[in-house]
SEMI-608084 format. One record per residue (C-alpha): residue number from 1; residue in three letters; x, y, z. Coordinates in nm, 2 decimals. Layout:
REM SEMI-608084
seq NUM type ala x X y Y z Z
...
REM end
This chain:
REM SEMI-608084
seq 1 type unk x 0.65 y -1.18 z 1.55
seq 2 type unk x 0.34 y -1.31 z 1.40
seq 3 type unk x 0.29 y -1.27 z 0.96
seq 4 type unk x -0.07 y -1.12 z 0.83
seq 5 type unk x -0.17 y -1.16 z 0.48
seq 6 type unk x -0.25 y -0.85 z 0.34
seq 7 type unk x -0.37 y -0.76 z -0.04
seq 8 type unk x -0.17 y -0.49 z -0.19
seq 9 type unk x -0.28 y -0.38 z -0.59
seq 10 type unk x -0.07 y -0.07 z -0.74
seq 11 type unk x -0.24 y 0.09 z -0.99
seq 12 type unk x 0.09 y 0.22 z -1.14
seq 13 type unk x 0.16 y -0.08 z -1.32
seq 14 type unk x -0.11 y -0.40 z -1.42
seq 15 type unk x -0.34 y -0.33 z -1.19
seq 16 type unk x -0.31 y -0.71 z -1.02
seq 17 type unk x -0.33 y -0.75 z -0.69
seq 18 type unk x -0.07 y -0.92 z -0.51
seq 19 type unk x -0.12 y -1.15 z -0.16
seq 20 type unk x 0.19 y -0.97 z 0.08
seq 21 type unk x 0.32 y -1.12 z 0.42
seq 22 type unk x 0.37 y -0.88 z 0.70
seq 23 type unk x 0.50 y -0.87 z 1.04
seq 24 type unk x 0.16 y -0.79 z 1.26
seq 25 type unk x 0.23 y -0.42 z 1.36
seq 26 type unk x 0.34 y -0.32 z 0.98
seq 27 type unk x 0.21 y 0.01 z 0.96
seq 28 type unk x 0.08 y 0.16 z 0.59
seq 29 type unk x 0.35 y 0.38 z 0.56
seq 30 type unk x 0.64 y 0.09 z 0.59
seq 31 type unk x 0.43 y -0.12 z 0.33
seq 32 type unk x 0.44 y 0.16 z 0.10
seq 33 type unk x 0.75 y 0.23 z 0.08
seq 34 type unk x 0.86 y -0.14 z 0.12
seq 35 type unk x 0.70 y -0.18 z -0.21
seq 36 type unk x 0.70 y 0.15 z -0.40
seq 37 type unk x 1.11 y 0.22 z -0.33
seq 38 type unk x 1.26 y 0.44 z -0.04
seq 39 type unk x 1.26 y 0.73 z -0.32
seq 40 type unk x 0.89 y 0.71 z -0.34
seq 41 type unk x 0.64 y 1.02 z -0.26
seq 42 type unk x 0.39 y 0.95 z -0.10
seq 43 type unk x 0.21 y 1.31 z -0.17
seq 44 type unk x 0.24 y 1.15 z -0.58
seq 45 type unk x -0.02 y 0.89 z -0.47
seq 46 type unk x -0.36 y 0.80 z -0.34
seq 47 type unk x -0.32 y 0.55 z -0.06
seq 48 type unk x -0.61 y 0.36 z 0.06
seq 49 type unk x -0.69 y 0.06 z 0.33
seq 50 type unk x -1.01 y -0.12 z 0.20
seq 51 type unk x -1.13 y 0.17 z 0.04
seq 52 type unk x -1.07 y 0.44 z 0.33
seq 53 type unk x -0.82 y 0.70 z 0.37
seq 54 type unk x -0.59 y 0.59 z 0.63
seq 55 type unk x -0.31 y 0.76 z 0.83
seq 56 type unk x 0.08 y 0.67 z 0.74
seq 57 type unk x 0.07 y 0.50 z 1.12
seq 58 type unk x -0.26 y 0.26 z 1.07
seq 59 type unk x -0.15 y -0.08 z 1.15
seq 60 type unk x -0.28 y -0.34 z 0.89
seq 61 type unk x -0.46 y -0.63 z 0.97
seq 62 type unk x -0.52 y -0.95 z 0.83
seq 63 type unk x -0.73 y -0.94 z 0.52
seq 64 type unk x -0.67 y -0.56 z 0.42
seq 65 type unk x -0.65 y -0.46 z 0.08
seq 66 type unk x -0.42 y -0.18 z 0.02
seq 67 type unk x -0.45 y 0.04 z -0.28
seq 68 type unk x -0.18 y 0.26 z -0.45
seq 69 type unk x -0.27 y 0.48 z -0.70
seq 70 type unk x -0.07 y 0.76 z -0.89
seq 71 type unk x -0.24 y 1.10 z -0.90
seq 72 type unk x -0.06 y 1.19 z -1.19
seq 73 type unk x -0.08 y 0.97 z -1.54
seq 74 type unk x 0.29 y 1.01 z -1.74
seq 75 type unk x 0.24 y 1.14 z -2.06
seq 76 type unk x -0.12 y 1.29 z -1.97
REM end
């Protein structure tokens, strides 16, 4: 199956983005959780595809950035 390049920046830790390689047909969801841990919750996070709100089934494409962000800050 063809790779994509896709940017993926979690806001959880440094805030860098990192460049990922996908298999074309990677949906959000399986990104997220390939990255965050199978324990992860998705409701404890804002997820976003180049600034939109995008359903767990959206398909990325090459270029997208994808943005993880906690909803709730420890210690806050």
């Amino acid at each position: 199956m063809p790779e994509i390049r896709v940017s993926f920046i979690n806001n959880e830790g440094a805030g860098f983005a990192g460049e990922k390689v996908v298999e074309e047909g990677t949906t959000a969801s399986q990104l997220f959780f390939r990255e965050m841990g199978e324990g992860a919750s998705p409701a404890d996070y804002l997820i976003r595809v180049n600034r939109q709100e995008v359903t767990a089934s959206y398909a990325l494409q090459p270029g997208d950035r994808m943005t993880v962000t906690p909803t709730k800050v420890q210690g806050a």
